[in-house]
Every structure is written in C-alpha cells, then in structure tokens.
N, C-alpha and C positions, 0 to 999 in steps of 0.2 A: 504493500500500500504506500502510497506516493504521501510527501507531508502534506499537500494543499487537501488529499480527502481526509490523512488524520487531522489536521486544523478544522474540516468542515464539522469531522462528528465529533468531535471535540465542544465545536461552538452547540451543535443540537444536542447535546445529551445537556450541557448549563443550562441551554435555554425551555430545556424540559424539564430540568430538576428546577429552576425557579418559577415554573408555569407551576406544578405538581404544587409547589411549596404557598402560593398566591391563591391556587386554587380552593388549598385546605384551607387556609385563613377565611376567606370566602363562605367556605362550608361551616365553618367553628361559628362564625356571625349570623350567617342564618338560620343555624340550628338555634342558635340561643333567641335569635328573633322572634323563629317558629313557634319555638317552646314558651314563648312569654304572649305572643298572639292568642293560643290555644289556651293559656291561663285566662287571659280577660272574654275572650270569647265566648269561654265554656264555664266561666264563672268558678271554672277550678280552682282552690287554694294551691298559694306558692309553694314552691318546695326549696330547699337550701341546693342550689348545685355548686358542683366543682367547673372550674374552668382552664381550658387552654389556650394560653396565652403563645405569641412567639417568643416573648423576653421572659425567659427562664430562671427562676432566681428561686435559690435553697432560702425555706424560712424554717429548716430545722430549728430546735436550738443551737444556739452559742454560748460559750461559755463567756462569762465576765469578768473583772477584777472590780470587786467593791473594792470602794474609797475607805482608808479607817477614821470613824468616829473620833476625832479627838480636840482636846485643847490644848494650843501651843503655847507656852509662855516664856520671851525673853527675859532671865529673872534681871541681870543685870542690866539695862535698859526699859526695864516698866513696860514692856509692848504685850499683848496676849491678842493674840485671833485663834480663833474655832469657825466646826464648820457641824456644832452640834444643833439640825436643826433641818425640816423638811425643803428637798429641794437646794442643798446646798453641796458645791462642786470643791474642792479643797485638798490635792491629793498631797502636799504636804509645806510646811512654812519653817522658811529658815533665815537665818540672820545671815548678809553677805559682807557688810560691811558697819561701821556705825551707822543706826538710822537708815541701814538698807535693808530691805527684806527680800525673801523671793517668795514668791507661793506658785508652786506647782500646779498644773493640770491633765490631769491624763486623763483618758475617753474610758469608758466602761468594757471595752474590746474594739480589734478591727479585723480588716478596714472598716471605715465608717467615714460618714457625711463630715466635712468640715466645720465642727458646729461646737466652737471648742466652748462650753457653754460653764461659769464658773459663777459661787456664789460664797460668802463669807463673811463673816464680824471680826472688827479689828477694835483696841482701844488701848489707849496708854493710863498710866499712874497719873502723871500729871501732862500737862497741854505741849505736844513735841510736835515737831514737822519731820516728814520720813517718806521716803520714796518704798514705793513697795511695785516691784518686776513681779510681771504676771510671763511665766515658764510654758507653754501651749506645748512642750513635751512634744506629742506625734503629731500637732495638731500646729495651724496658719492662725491669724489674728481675723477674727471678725467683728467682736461685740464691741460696742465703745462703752466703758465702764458705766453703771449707774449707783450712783449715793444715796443714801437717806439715815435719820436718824430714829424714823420710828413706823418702817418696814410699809408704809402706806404712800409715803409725800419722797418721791425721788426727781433727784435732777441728773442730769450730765455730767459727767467732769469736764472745766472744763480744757477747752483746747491747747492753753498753754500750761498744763500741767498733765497732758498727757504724751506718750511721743511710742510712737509702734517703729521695730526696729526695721530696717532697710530690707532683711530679708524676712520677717512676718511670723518670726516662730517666736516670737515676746514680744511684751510692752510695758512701758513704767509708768508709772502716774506718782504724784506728787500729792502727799494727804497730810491734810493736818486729823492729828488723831487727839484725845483727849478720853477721861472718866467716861463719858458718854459713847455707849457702843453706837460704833459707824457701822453698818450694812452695804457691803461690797458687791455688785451682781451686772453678770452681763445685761440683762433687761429686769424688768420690774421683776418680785416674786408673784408667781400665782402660784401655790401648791393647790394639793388636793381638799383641805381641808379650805382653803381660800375658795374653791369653786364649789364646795356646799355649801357654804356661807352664802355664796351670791345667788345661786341657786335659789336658795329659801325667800330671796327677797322676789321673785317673783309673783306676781297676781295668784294668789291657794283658787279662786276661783275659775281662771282657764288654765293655771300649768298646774300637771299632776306629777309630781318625783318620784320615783321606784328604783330602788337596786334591781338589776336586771342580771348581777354576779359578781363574781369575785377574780380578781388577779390573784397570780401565783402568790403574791405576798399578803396574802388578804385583803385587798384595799376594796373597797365598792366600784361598780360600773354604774356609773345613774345614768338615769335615763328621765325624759322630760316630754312628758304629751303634753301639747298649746293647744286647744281649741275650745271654742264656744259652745257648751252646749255637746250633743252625743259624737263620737267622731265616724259612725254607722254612715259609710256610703261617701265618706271625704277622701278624693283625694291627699296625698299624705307627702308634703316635703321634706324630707331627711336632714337635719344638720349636724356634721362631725367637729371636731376640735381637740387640737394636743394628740396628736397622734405622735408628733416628735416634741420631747421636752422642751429643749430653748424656744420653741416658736409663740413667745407670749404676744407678739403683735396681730397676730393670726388669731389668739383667743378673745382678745380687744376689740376686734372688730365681730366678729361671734359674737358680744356681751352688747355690742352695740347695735346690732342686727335687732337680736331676740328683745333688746330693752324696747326698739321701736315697734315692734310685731304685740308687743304687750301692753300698750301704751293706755290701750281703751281709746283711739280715736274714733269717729268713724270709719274711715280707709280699713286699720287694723281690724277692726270689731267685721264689718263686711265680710273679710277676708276670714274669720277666722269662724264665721259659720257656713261657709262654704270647702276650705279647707281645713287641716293639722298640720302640725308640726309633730315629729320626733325627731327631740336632741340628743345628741349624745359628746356633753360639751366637752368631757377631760377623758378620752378613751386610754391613756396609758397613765394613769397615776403609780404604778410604780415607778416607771421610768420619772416623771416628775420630780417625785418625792426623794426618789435616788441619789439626782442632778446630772442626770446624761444627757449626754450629748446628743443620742436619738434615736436609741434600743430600749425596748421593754427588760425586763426580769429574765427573758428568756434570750438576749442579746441579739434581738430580730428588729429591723425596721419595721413595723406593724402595716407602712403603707406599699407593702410587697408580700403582703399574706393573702390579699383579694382575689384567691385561684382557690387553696385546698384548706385555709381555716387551721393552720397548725399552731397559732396562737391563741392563747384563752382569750383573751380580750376584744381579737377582730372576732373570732367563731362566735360569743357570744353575742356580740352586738346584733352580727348578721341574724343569728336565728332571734333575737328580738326584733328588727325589724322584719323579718317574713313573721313572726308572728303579730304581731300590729297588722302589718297589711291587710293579713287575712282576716282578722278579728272586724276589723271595717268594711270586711268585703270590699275595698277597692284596688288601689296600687297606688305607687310610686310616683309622682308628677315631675318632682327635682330632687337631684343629693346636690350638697353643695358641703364642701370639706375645708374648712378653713385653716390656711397654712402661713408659714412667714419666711422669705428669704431673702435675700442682696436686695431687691427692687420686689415694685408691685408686679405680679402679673397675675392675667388670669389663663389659667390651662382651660381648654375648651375641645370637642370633638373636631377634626378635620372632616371635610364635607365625603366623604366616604360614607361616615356615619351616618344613618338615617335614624334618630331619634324617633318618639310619639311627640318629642316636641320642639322638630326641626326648627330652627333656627331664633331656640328662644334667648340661647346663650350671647350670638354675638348683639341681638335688640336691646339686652337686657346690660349690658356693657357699656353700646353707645348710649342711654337714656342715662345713664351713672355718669358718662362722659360729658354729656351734656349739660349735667345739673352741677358737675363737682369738674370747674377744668383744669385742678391741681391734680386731679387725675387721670393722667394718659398715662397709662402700664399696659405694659406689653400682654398682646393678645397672643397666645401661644397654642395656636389648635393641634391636636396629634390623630394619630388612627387608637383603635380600641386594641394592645398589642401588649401590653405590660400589666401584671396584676396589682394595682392602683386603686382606690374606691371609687375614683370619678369613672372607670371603665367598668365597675360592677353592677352600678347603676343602673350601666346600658345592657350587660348583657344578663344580667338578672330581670330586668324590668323593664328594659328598653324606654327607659329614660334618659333624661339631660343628665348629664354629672358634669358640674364645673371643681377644680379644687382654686381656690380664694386666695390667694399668696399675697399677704401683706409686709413692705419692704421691713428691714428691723431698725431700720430710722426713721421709716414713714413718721410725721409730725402726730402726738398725737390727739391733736385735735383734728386733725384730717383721718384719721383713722374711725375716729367716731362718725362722723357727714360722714366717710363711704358706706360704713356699717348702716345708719341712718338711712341716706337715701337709698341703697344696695334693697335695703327690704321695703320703701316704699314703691321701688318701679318695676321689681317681682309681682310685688301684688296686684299693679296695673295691667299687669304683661298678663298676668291668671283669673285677674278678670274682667282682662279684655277692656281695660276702660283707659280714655285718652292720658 
C-alpha cells in the first residue's frame, strides 16, 4: 500500500472515530431529553439518574490533610494568633524576624483550584505595628486580605500596607495589632452556623427550613421551600450556594436574591403563588467550617459529582430535589448555582442546547444588563459535556441551568443590585410581564 492510501485511511478511520464519538454525545442528550419529555408527558414521577458526561472526572474520595487546631503564642514579643474557630484556614505561625511573622497556608489536598483561601485572629499585649507574610505554600495569591474587629463590620487592607510578591506565592501586609482581637480572612466569614442564623431571619410564613441530611462530619444540609401558599402544581426554581468554601461573594448575592424574592412586594408575592423556590444555600459546610480551599470532607470538588452522586452532600441534595418535584407534581423551571471567581461571569448553555426554556438565560442577563450597567460580565455559554449542576438541570429536567459567578472584589454594594434586580427580571421573564 502506497502512503497517499495509508494517509487516506488514516484521515477516514479519525474522521469516523470523531463522527462515532459526536454521534454518542448526540445520543446521551437525547436520551436524557426523551426521558424527561416522557416524565412531564406521562405525568411520571422523576427518578434520580446517572449521567455521561464527555469530561471524565474521578469524584472518589480523596484523602486530606486537616489543619491542626491551635494557638500560637510569641511569649517574648506579646503577639498570639489562633485559628481556633469555624471556617478558619491557618496551617501554621511563626516569628521571622522582630515584628515579623509568617503564617502558612496549605490547601486541604491536591491538585486543587487556586483558591488559597485563609482565615485567622491575631492580637498583641500591648499596641505594636508588625508585618505579618501570608506563605500560599502550593498555592498563587488571590484574596486581598479583609479586617474587622468584631467578625460582622470588615474593610480592606489597605493598598499601601499591603504588597503581593513579584512571583504570587506570598504577601505581606502591615497590621497594627493590639489587646483587641483582629480577624484576618481572605473574604468576609460566612460559616455554617452564620447561614442558619440568616436563614431563620427569613419570612416562617412563605420559607419553610428542613434538614434534608447530614455531611460526613455531621453538619446539617438545609434546605428552604419559598412559596405562597400550597406549592401543589408550581413550577419549582432550584437555588444552590457554597459549593466551594472561599466563594462568599457568590453566597452574597444568593442572600441578596432570596432577600428580594421575600420581600412581600407585589412582583415577589405574584411570583411566589404561581411558582417555589428550593434552596439549598450552604451545600458543603464541612468544607466551610474546615477553611478549604474547595473540597468537601471527602476531598472532592462537589461541583464535578453531577454524573454518579458519590458525594453525600451533592446525592443528597439531588434526591431532595427529585423528591420536591415530584411531591408538587410538577418540574424544574430554572437551577441557578451561585459561584464567585477572578471576574463576574455568567456560565450559560451554548445554542446546541435546546432547553424547555430556550433562550431565557441570555434575556435574563441583558435585562440585568440593562438595569445595572456596572455590570457587563462575561457571558460564557458551553455545550452540556462536564458533570457540573448547571448541566444537571438540563439533563435531569431539561431545564435552564445558569451557574452565577460573582467576581471576589465585585463592590459590595453592587453585589447586592445584581442579587436585587437578578430576581426581579427572573420573575418578569416567568411571568411573562414587561
């Protein structure tokens, strides 16, 4: 055989192993399509499946290295920081020089996201000024420190007392420390117990709380039904949050969402007796509580278990939401997952995707765009190809799934207006009014 015919089938056996390969993807979409049509069709209740995905990803366990518990104390210079306390990152503190410190950071296992996420109390004997290097270990600089002295009211550090090093694997900041404990943390604290707290303050008359399970550490999974009245025959919008620990600007806008969705306006009240909500605001509070970077308990990214459920946290949620659905006898309208990274963006289906409700996502963005113009973030549509919750959505229920990425400097009073209007032009978009 001469090369130009082994070049020929060469090229036709590729172009048939990527035909085969396009083919089955093809096939995986419409069977999940099929199966979700024949659900509403035939008024079947949902059932929990497995999915294949192309992007393949092990969410066995992993193993992790807990942080240890402790308090440091420089006796001869009056300094002590700890990192005894929910959601604090601290893997360990040491004196480099006079009035210098270091504090460590190391990630819970890897590889992992670059999400060197750290939290701490510092305080001296009497009133000193002292640099203290923050060590990112395996990890690049992302958070820019935040202060407070009573774990609620934080600012910035600011910009000329902090300085990130030339290649990104430390940073120092300049603190005056004092009797009075300081609170060190890449972004605000939200733990767990912070999000039942806020939780409770919700309307007892349309939002209903329920443990729905437990994490491997025992912590609670709550869950939150919104609606007016019976939620028999509503439509049902899904909202997730904290899936990855450091993403608190991601839960900020989730708190600011739900606060306007409960508001008792008219708009809201409309809305909320024709559809529900199920929340599911802090889905990894061990990872929270921990201070990871953005593994659960079982050192899994939780937002790459959306195929086989080998996490307690995501399996549980999931058959809470098929049980909700079905209990309503209806489905799925929108998931929406709220996340936080570098910049705003919102991740959305690529037009491959044929939704139940084509083209709510990119309507639903420019109407945000138009009302809020400090926000233009990147529109980022994909095919349904990785096991992700915003692709579970669709192939479970062949709905929209958006995941909501709020930048981790977004301002945050611009966090709240997107949160704010983000659930007023949903609810225009659902019912259909100008």
């Amino acid at each position: 055989m001469n090369m130009a015919l082994i070049s020929q089938k060469v090229t036709r056996d590729l172009i048939g192993r990527k035909t085969i390969k396009t083919l089955n993807e093809m096939k995986n979409l419409f069977f999940a399509g099929f199966i979700t049509f024949l659900c509403i069709s035939c008024n079947r209740p949902y059932q929990l499946q497995e999915f294949e995905y192309t992007d393949k990803i092990d969410t066995n366990d992993h193993p992790i290295n807990p942080q240890e518990k402790k308090r440091y104390v420089m006796m001869e210079e009056g300094v002590s920081a700890d990192n005894l306390f929910d959601a604090a990152r601290m893997n360990n503190f040491s004196r480099l020089d006079k009035d210098k410190y270091e504090v460590l950071i190391n990630p819970e296992n890897s590889p992992i996201n670059m999400s060197p996420w750290y939290a701490f109390r510092i305080y001296a004997e009497t009133e000193k000024t002292v640099e203290v290097t923050l060590n990112y270990g395996q990890g690049r600089h992302r958070y820019w420190p935040k202060l407070s002295y009573d774990r609620n009211n934080w600012a910035s550090v600011d910009s000329a007392n902090f300085k990130i090093a030339d290649d990104s694997l430390s940073a120092t900041m300049t603190l005056v420390l004092s009797p009075d404990t300081l609170w060190v943390a890449a972004q605000e604290i939200i733990n767990s117990s912070d999000m039942k707290n806020w939780v409770a303050t919700l309307p007892k008359d349309i939002a209903k709380t329920e443990v729905i399970g437990k994490t491997r550490l025992g912590r609670d999974l709550l869950s939150v039904e919104i609606s007016n009245g019976e939620t028999k025959g509503k439509d049902i919008v899904v909202v997730l949050s904290r899936q990855h620990p450091p993403e608190v600007t991601g839960n900020l806008a989730m708190m600011a969402f739900l606060n306007e969705i409960t508001n008792g306006s008219p708009l809201s009240t409309e809305f909320l007796s024709k559809y529900s909500l199920a929340v599911y605001p802090m889905l990894n509070p061990d990872g929270v509580d921990l201070g990871h970077w953005r593994h659960n308990e079982g050192g899994i990214d939780l937002n790459r278990d959306w195929a086989y459920y080998r996490q307690p946290e995501v399996k549980q949620v999931c058959e809470d939401i098929i049980r909700t659905v079905n209990a309503a006898g209806s489905t799925v309208a929108l998931g929406l997952d709220f996340h936080s990274t570098w910049s705003d963006i919102y991740y959305i289906y690529d037009d491959t995707v044929k939704s139940s409700r084509q083209g709510f996502s990119r309507q639903w963005i420019q109407q945000i765009f138009d009302r809020v113009p400090e926000d233009q973030g990147e529109i980022s549509p994909f095919a349904v190809n990785s096991p992700v919750s915003k692709n579970w959505f669709y192939s479970q229920f062949n709905a929209e799934g958006i995941t909501y990425e709020i930048g981790d400097a977004t301002p945050r009073d611009l966090i709240k207006e997107k949160g704010k209007v983000g659930a007023q032009e949903m609810i225009k978009i659902l019912l259909d009014k100008k």
